[in-house]
BALUM-425079 format. One record per residue (C-alpha): residue number from 1; x, y, z; residue in three letters. Coordinates in nm, 4 decimals, m for minus. Each point is the difference from the previous one (the first is absolute). Layout:
N
n  xx  yy  zz  res
NUM  X  Y  Z  ALA
...
//
This chain:
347
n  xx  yy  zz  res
1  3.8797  1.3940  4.0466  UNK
2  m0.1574  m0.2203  m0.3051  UNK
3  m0.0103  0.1187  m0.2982  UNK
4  m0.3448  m0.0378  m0.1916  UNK
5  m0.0140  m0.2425  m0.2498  UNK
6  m0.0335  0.1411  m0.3859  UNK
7  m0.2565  m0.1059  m0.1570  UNK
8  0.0228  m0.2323  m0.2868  UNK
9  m0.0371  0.1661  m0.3692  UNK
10  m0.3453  m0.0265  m0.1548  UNK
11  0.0209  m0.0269  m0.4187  UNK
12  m0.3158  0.0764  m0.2454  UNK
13  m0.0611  m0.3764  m0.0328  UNK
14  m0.0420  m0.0469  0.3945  UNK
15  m0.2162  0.2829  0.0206  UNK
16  m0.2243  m0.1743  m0.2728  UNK
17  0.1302  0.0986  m0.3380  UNK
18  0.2268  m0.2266  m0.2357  UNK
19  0.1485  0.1839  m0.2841  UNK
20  0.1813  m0.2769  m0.1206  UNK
21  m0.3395  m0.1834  m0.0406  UNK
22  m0.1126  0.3234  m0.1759  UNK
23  0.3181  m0.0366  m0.2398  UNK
24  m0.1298  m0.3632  m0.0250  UNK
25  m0.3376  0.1591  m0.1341  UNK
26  0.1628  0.3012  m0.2298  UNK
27  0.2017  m0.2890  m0.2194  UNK
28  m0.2969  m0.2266  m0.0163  UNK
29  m0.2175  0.2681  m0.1756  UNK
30  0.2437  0.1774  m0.2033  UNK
31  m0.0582  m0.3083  m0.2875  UNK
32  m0.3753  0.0406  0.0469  UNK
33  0.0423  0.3523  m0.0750  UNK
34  0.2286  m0.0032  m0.2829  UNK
35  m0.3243  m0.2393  m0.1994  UNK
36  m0.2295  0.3106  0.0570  UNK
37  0.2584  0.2385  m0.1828  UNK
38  m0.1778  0.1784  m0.2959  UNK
39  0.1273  0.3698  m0.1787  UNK
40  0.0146  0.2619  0.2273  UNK
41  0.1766  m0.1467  0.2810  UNK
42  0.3212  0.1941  0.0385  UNK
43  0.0886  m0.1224  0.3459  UNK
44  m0.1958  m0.2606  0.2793  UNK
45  0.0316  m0.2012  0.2542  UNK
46  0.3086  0.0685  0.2559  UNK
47  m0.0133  0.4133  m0.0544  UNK
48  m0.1439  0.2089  0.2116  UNK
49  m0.2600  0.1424  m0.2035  UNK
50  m0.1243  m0.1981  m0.3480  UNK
51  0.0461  0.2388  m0.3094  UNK
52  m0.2084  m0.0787  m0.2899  UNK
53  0.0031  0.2012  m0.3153  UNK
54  m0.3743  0.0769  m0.1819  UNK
55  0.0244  m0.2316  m0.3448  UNK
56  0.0179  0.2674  m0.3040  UNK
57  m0.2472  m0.1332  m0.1641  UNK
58  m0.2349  0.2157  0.2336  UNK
59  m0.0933  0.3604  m0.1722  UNK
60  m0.1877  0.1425  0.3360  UNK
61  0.0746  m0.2697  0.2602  UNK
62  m0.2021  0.0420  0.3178  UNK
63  0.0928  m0.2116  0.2938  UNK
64  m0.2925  m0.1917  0.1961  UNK
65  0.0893  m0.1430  0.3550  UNK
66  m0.1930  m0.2575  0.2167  UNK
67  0.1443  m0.1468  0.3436  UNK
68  m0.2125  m0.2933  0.1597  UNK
69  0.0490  m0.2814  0.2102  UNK
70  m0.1498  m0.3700  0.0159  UNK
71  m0.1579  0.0456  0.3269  UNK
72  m0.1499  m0.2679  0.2525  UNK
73  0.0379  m0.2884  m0.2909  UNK
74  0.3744  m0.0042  0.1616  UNK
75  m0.1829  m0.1843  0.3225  UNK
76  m0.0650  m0.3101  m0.2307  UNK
77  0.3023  0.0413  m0.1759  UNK
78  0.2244  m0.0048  0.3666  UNK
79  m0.3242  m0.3235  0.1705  UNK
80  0.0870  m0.1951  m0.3601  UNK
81  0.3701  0.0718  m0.0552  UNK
82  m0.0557  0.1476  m0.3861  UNK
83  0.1926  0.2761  m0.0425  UNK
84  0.0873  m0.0416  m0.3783  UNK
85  m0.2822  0.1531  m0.1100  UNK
86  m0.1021  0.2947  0.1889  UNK
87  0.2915  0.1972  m0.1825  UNK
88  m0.2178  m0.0316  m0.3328  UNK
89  m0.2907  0.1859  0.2363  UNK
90  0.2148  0.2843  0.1330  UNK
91  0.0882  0.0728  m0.3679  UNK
92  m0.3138  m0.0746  m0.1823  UNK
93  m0.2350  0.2057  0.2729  UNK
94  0.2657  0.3367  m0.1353  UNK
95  0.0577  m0.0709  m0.3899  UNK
96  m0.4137  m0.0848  m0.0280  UNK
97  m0.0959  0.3669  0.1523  UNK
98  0.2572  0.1485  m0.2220  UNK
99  m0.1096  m0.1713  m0.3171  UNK
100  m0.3573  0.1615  0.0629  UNK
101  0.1363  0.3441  m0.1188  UNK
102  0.1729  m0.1593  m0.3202  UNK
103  0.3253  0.0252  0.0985  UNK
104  0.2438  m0.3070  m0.0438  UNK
105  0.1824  m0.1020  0.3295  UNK
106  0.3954  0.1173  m0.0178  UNK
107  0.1507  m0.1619  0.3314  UNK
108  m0.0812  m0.1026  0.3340  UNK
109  0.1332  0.0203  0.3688  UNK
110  m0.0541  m0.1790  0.2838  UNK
111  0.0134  m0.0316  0.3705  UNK
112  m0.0090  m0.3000  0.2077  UNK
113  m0.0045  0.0643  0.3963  UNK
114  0.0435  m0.2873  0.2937  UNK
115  0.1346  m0.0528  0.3417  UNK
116  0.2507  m0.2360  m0.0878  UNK
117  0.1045  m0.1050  m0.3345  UNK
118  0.0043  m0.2958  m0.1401  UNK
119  0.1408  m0.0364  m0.3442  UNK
120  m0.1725  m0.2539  m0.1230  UNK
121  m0.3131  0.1280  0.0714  UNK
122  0.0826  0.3445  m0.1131  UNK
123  0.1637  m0.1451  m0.3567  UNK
124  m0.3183  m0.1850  m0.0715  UNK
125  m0.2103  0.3206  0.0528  UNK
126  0.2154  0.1918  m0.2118  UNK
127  0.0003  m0.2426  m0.2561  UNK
128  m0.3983  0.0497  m0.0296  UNK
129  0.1169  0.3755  m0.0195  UNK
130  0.2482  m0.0334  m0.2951  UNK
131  m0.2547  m0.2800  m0.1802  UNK
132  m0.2873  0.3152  0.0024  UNK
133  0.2043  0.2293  m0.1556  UNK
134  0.1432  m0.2141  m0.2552  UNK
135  m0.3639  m0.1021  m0.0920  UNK
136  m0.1134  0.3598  0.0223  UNK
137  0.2967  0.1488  m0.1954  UNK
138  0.1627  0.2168  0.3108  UNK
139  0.3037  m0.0127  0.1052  UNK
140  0.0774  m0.0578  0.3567  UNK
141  0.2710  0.2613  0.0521  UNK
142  0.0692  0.0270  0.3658  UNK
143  m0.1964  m0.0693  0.3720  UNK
144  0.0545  m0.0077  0.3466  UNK
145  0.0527  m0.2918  0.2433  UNK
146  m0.0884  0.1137  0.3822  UNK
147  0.1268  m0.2475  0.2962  UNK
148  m0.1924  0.1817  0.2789  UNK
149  0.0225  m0.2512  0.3135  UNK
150  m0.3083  0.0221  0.2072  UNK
151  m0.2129  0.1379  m0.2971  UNK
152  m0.1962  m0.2915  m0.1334  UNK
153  m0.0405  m0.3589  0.1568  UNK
154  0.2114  m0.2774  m0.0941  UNK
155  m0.0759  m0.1163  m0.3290  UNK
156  m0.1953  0.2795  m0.1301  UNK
157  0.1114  0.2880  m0.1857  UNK
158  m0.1543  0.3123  m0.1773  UNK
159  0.0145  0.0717  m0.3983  UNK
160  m0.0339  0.3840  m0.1849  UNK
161  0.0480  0.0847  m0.3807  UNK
162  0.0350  0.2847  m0.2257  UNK
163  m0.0447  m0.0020  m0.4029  UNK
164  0.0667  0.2869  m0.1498  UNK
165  m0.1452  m0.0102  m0.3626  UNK
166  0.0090  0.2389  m0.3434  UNK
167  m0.2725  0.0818  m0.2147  UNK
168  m0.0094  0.2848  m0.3381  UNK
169  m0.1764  0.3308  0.1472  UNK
170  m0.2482  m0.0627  m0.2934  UNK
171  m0.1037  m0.3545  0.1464  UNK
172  m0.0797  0.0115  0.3068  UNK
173  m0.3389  m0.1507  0.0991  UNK
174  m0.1931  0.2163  0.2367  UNK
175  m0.3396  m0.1867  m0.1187  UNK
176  m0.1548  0.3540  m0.1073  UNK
177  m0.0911  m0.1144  m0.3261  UNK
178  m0.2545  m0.3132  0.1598  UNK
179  m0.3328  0.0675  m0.0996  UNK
180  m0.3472  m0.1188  0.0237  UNK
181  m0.0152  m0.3312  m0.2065  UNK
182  0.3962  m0.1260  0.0058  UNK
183  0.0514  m0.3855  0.0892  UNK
184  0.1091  m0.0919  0.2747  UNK
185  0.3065  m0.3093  m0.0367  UNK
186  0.1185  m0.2466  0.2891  UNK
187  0.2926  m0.1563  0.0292  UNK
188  0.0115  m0.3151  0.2206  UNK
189  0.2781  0.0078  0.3328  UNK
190  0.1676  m0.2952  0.0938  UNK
191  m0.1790  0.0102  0.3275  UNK
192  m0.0408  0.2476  0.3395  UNK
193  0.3144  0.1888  m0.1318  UNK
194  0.0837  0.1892  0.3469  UNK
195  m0.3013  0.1390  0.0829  UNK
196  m0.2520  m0.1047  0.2408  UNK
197  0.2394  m0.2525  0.2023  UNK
198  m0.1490  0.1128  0.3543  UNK
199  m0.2849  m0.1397  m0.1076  UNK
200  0.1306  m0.3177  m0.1904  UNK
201  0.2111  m0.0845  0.3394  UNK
202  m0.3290  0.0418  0.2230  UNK
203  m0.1451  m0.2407  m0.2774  UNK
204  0.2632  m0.3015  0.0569  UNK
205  m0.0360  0.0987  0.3695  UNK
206  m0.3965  m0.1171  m0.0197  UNK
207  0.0651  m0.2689  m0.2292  UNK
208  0.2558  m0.1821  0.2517  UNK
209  0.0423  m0.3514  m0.0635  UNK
210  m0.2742  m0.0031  m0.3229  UNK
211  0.2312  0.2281  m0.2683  UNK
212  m0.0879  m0.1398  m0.3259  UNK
213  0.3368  m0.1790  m0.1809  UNK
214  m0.0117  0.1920  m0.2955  UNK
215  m0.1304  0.3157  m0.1698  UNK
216  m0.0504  0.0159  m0.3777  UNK
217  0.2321  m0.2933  m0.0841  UNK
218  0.3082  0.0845  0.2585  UNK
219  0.0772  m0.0708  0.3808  UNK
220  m0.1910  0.1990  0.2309  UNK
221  0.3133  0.2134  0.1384  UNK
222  0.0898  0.0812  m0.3420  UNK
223  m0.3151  0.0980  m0.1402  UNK
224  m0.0071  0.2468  0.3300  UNK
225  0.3234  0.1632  m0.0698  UNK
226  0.0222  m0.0417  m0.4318  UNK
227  0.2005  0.3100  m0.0450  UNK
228  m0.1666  0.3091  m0.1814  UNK
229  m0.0338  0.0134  m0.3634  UNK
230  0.2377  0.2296  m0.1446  UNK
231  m0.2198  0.1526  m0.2689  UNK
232  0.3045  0.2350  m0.1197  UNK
233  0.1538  m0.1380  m0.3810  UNK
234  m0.3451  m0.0857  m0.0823  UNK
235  m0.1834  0.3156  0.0547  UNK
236  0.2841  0.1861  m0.1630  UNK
237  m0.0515  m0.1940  m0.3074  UNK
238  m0.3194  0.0932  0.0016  UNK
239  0.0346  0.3755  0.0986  UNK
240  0.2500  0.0191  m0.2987  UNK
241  m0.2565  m0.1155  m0.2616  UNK
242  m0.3654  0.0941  0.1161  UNK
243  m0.1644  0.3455  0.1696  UNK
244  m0.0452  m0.1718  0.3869  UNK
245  m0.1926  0.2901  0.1629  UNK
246  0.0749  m0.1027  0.3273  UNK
247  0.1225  m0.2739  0.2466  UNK
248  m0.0814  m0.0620  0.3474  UNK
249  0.2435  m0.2323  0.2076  UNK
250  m0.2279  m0.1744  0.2275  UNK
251  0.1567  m0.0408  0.3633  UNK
252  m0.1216  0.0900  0.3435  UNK
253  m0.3509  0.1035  m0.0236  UNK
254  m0.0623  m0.1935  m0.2753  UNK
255  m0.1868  0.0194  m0.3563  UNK
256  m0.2644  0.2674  0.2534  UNK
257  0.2949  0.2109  0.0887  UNK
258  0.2284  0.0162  m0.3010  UNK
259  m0.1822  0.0368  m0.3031  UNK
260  m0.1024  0.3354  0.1323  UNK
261  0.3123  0.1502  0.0024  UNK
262  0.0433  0.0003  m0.3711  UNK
263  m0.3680  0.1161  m0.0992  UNK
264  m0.0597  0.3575  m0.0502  UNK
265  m0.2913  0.2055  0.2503  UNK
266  m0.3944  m0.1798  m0.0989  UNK
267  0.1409  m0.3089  m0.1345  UNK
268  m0.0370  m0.3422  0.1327  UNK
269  0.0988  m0.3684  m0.0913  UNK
270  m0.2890  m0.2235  m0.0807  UNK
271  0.1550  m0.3325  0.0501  UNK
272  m0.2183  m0.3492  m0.0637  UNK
273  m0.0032  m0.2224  0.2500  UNK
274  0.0861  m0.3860  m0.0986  UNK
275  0.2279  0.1622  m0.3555  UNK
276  0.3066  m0.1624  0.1668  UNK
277  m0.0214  m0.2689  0.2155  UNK
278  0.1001  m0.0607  0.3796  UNK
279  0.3058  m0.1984  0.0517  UNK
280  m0.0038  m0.2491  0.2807  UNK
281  0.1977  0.2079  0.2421  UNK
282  m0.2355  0.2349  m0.0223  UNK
283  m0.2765  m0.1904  0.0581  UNK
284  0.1246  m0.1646  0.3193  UNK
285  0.1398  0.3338  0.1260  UNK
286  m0.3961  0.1444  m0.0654  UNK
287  m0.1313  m0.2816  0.1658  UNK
288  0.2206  m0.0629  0.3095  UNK
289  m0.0278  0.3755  0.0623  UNK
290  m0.3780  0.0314  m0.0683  UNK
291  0.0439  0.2969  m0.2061  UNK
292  m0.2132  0.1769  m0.2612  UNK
293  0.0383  0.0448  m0.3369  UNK
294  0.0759  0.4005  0.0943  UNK
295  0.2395  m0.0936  0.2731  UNK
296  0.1913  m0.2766  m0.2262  UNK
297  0.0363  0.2999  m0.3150  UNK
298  0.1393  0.2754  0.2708  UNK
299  0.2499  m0.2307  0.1645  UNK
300  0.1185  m0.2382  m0.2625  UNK
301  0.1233  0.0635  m0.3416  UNK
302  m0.2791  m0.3247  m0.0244  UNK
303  0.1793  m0.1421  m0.3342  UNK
304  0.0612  0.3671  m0.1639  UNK
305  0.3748  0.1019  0.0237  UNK
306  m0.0166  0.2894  m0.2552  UNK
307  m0.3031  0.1760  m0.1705  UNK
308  0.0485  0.1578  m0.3339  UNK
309  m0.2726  0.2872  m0.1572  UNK
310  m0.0346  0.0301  m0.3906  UNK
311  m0.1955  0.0878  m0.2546  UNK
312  m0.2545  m0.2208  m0.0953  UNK
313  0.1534  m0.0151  m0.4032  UNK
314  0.3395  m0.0815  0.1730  UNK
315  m0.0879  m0.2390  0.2730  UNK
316  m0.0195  m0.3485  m0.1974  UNK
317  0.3940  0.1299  m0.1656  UNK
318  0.1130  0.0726  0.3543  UNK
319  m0.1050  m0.3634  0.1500  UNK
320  0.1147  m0.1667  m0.3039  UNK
321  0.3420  0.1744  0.0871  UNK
322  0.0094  m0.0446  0.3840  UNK
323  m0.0914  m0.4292  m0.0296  UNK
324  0.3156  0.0055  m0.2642  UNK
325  0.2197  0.1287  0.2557  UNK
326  m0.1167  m0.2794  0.2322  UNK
327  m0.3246  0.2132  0.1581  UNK
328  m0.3030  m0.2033  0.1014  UNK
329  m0.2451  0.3071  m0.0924  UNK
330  m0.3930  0.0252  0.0720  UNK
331  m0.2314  0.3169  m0.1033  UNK
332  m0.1633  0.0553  0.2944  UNK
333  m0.1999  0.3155  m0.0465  UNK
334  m0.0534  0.3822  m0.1219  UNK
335  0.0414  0.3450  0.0697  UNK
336  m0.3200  0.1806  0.1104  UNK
337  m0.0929  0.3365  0.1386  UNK
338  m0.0329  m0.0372  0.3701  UNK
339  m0.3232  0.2205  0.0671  UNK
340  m0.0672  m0.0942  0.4472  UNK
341  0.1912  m0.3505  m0.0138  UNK
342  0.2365  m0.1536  0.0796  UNK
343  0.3961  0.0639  m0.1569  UNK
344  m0.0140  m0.3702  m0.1180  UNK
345  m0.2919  m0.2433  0.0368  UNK
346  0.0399  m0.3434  m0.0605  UNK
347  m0.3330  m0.1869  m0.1134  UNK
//
């Protein structure tokens, strides 16, 4: 009589998952935490939950919370092998939404998801992370790394984030106080941000072999995936000296889509065409898709990361304030009453 063979023992790391290489990862961003540390941090990375205390300084704190991700802009990043950026994205896309509502962002946490780790890779990602929130002021206090073999294709990985932000009870912009007649204030992005990417890959699909070798003074590939602005230390400069109304943080759906959601019921944004101009990306993006005016404002932020509302006796203060900071900063239009038209028109 034989007796059946045991079978040999299976560890984590031959079913797919290599905590040592996730070890690897933990010591490699502890450092790039530690630069992101601000007051308020009473325990981070390595925990299992993040504590962060309120700074006192706060009379009637509220919190404000925003999650996003960078969405199909990882494609490029995983075809072109640049993943040091797309960290600044994932945290800009969170701390931008929260700024809308006044409130300054406190800390950040992330989580990066693949089907096989690799630490380099993984470092340089999280390195964009930590670089967003130092530039933003937010501490990146904790995050989770998921190995999930068979999950994602070699190479190619999947990126969330959470801000978590305060603001005095007293400050919080709701945009109730825009009215008929209040300027309208641009500030410039750095590019597509991480919006409209479907459409930007189906671009450099058509364009095969004729992609132009640079866009507004950089390599093409760079230009494409320029990391969004992070309007954050700027616009709270600003917030702390003059009466902003309102802000709108344009992403998907564009300067159409977003400016609506901070104007009260019969209000629209009367924007003038040609009061800030079109970058080169944008142009070749309009004109290898063969897109409309409409379609280009509803998909792409089209050179307009952030919009800011004021009063007409406080809008020339308010630039002046935003371009010390660092803000390229256009007036590109009024508040009017909205009658049968259009939320924002654009002529």
């Amino acid at each position: 009589m034989t007796t059946p063979c045991s079978p040999s023992p299976l560890s984590y790391k031959d079913a797919g998952v290599d905590i040592d290489a996730g070890d690897a990862l933990v010591e490699r961003i502890k450092p790039l935490a530690r630069k992101t540390m601000r007051e308020g941090v009473l325990a981070g990375i390595g925990g299992f939950g993040a504590l962060f205390e309120i700074p006192k300084r706060y009379k009637e704190p509220v919190l404000v919370s925003g999650t996003d991700g960078v969405g199909t802009k990882l494609k490029l990043a995983f075809e072109w092998g640049m993943h040091d950026t797309v960290g600044i994205d994932l945290v800009a896309m969170s701390v931008n939404d929260v700024l809308v509502q006044g409130a300054e962002p406190l800390f950040f946490l992330d989580y990066f998801a693949c089907g096989k780790l690799d630490v380099d890779t993984a470092a340089a990602v999280i390195g964009g992370i930590a670089r967003g929130c130092e530039l933003s002021g937010c501490a990146l206090i904790g995050g989770e790394t998921a190995e999930m073999p068979g999950m994602y294709p070699a190479g190619e990985y999947d990126l969330a984030g959470f801000a978590v932000g305060a603001v005095e009870k007293s400050k919080i912009l709701t945009g109730q106080d825009v009215q008929a007649g209040d300027v309208v204030l641009g500030l410039a992005s750095s590019g597509a941000h991480s919006n409209g990417f479907s459409l930007v890959r189906k671009c450099i699909e058509r364009a095969g072999s004729s992609l132009p070798a640079t866009l507004d003074g950089a390599p093409f590939r760079q230009a494409v995936m320029a990391p969004t602005r992070l309007y954050v230390k700027s616009v709270l400069s600003a917030l702390s000296t003059h009466p902003i109304k309102a802000l709108a943080h344009i992403t998907g759906g564009g300067l159409l889509e977003n400016i609506p959601r901070v104007l009260p019921d019969g209000l629209a944004a009367h924007l003038v065409k040609g009061s800030w101009p079109q970058t080169e990306l944008f142009a070749w993006l309009q004109r290898t898709a063969g897109i409309d005016d409409v379609e280009m404002n509803r998909t792409f932020n089209n050179g307009l990361g952030m919009v800011v509302v004021v009063a007409p006796a406080h809008a020339e203060a308010t630039a002046n304030t935003l371009r010390a900071a660092g803000e390229t900063v256009y007036q590109i239009g009024a508040i009017a009453p909205r009658g049968d038209q259009a939320t924002v028109l654009v002529t």
